[in-house]
C-alpha positions as CSV (number, residue, x, y, z in Angstrom):
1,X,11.0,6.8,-2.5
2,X,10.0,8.6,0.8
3,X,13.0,10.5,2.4
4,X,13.7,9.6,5.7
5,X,12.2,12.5,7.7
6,X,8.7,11.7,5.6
7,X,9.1,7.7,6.6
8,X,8.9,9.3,10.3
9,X,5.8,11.3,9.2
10,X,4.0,8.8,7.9
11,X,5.2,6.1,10.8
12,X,3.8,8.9,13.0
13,X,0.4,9.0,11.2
14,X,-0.3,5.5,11.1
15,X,0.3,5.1,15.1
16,X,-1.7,8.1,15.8
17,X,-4.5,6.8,13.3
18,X,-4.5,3.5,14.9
19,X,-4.6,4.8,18.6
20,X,-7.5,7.3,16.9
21,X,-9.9,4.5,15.7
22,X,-9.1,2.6,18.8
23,X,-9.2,4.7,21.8
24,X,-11.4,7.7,20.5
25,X,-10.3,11.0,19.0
26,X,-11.0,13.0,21.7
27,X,-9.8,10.4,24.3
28,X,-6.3,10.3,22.3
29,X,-3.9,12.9,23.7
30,X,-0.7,14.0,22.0
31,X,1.1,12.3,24.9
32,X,-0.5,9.3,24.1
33,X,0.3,9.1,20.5
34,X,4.0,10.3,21.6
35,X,4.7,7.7,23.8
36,X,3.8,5.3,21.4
37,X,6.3,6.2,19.1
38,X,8.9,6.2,21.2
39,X,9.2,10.0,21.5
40,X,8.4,13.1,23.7
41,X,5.3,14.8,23.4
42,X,7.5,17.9,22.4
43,X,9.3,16.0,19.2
44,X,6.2,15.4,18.1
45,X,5.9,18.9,17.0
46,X,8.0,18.8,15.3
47,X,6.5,17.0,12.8
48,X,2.9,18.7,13.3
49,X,1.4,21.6,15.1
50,X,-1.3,20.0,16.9
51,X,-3.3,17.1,17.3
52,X,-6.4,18.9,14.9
53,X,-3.5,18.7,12.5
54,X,-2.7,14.9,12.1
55,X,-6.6,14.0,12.3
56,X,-6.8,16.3,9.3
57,X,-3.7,14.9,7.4
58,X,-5.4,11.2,8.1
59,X,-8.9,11.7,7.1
60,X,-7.7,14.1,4.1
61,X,-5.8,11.8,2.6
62,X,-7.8,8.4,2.9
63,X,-10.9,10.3,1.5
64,X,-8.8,12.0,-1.1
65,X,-7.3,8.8,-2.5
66,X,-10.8,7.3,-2.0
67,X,-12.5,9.8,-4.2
68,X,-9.8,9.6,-6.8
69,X,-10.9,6.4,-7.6
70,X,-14.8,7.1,-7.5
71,X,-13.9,10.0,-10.2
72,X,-11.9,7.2,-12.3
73,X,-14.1,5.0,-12.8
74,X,-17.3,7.6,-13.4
75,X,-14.3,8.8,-16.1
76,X,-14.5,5.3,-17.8
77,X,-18.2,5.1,-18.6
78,X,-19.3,2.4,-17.3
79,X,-22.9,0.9,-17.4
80,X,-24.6,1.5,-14.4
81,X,-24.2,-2.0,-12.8
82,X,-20.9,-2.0,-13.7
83,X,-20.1,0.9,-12.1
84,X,-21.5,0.4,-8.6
85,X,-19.6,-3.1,-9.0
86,X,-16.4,-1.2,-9.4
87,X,-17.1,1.6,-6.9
88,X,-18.3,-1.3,-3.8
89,X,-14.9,-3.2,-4.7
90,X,-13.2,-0.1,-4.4
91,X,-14.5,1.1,-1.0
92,X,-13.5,-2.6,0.3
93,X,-10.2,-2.1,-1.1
94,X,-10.4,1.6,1.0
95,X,-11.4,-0.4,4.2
96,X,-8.3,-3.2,3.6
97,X,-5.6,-0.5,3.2
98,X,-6.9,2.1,5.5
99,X,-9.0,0.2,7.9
100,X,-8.2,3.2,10.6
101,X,-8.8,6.2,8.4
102,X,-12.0,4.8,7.6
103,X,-12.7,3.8,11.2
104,X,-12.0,7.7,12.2
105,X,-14.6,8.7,9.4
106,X,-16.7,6.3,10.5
107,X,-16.7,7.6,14.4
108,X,-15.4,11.1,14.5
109,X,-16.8,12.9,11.6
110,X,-19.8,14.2,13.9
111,X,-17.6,15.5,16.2
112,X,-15.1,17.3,13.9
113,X,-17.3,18.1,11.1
114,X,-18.0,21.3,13.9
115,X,-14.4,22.4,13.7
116,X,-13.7,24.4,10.6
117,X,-10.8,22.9,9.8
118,X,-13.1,20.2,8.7
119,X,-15.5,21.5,7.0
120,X,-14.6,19.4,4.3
121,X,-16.3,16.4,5.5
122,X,-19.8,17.2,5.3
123,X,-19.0,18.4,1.0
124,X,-17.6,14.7,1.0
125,X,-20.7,13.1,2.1
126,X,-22.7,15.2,-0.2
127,X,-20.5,14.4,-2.9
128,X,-20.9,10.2,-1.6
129,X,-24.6,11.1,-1.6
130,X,-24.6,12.7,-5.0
131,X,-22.5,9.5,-6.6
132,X,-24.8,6.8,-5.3
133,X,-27.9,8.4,-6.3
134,X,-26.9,9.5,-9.7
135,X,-25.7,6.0,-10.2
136,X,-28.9,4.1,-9.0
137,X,-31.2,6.5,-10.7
138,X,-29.2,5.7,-13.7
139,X,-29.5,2.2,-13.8
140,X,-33.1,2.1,-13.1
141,X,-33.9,4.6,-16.0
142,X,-31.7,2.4,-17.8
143,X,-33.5,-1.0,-17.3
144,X,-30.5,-2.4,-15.3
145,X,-32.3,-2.0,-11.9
146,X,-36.0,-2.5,-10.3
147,X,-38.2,0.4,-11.5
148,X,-39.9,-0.3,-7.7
149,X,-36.5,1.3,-6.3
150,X,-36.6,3.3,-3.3
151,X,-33.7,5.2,-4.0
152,X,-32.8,6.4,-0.8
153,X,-33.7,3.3,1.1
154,X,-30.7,1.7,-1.3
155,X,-28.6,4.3,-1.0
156,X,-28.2,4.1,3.2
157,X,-28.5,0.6,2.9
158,X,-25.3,0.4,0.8
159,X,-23.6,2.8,2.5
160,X,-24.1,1.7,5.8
161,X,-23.5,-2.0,4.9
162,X,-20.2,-1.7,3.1
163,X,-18.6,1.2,5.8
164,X,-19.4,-1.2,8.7
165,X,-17.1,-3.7,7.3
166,X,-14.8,-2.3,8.4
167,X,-15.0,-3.7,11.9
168,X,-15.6,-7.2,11.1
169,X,-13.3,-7.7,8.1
170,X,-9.8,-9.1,9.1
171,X,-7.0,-8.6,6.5
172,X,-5.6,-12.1,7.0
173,X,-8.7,-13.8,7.2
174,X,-9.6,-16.8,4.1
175,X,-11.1,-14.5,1.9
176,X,-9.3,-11.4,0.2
177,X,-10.4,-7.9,0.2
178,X,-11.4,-8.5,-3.8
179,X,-13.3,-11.9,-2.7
180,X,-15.3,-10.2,0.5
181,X,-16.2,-7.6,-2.1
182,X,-17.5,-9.6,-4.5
183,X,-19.3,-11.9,-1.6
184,X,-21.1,-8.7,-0.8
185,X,-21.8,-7.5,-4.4
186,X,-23.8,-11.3,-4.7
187,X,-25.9,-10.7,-1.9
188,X,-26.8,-7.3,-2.6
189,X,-27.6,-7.8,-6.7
190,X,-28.4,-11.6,-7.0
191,X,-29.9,-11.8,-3.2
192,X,-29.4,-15.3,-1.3
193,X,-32.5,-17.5,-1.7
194,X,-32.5,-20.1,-4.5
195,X,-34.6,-19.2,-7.1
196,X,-37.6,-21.6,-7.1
197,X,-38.4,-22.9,-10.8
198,X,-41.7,-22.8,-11.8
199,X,-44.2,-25.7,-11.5
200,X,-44.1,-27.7,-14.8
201,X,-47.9,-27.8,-15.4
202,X,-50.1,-30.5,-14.9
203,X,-47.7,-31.7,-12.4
204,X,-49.4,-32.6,-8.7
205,X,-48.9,-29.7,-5.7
């Protein structure tokens, strides 16, 4: 159980992160993110040193958790659909219970992957880069995927389409995060059109 001063903490990151993803990082001042919390600008620091430094502690820890599960389930072995089943429902579950950190990521990371402080950024997209690859190079060496592949084409295609969710997919909509995943995991494997069956033969056109 979170103490009371690191209730406040977090409280504080989740306003900031929201005003963040809605208003711009760079647009966001410190007075901004103070007043909504109810506090002077000053009180704020004492709780961080600048805003650089609650950016950091936002993106830092969505990406950190986010990765921890990416490195579980490589860690379990999984066949190479499987685990690009398990990694898309996992990046859903990223965008349901940090729809702002991932919104940040999503806008900002141009703009702060030039401060040092977050250097760390651009090693995570490699990394993101790295895991997709490896996996869909896998599974079409492996028979589980088309041999006729572009690789790279897939990989931005999957990335781009499951990030972007974020601004569409509501939280209390009809579906849950584990349904919308698996909505998306349909189209992208199994497509949309009905298979046509072939014509029995000696049957009229």
């Amino acid at each position: 159980m979170l103490d009371q001063g690191s209730r406040r903490r977090a409280e504080l990151l989740g306003i900031a992160a929201q005003l963040f993803a809605e208003h711009g990082y760079r647009s966001t001042t410190v007075r901004d993110i103070a007043e909504a919390a109810g506090i002077l600008s000053g009180s704020l620091y004492h709780h961080f040193d600048s805003k650089e430094s609650i950016a950091d502690e936002i993106l830092s820890g969505f990406l950190d958790e986010l990765f921890a599960s990416y490195t579980e389930i490589l860690a379990a072995g999984l066949k190479p659909r499987n685990a690009i089943e398990a990694v898309i429902i996992a990046s859903f579950e990223a965008i349901d219970s940090h729809p702002h950190g991932v919104s940040i990521y999503q806008t900002e990371t141009k703009h702060l992957a030039k401060l040092s402080r977050f250097d760390y950024l651009e090693h995570r997209n490699t990394e993101f880069r790295k895991l997709w690859t490896t996996m869909l190079s896998d599974g079409v060496r492996q028979g589980a995927f088309r041999e006729d592949l572009d690789i790279e084409v897939v990989y931005r295609f999957i990335r781009d389409t499951v990030w972007v969710a974020v601004h569409w997919y509501n939280p209390n909509g009809s579906l849950p995060v584990g349904q919308v995943a698996r909505q998306y995991l349909t189209i992208v494997l199994e497509g949309i059109a009905v298979r046509r069956r072939p014509a029995k033969r000696g049957s009229g056109t």
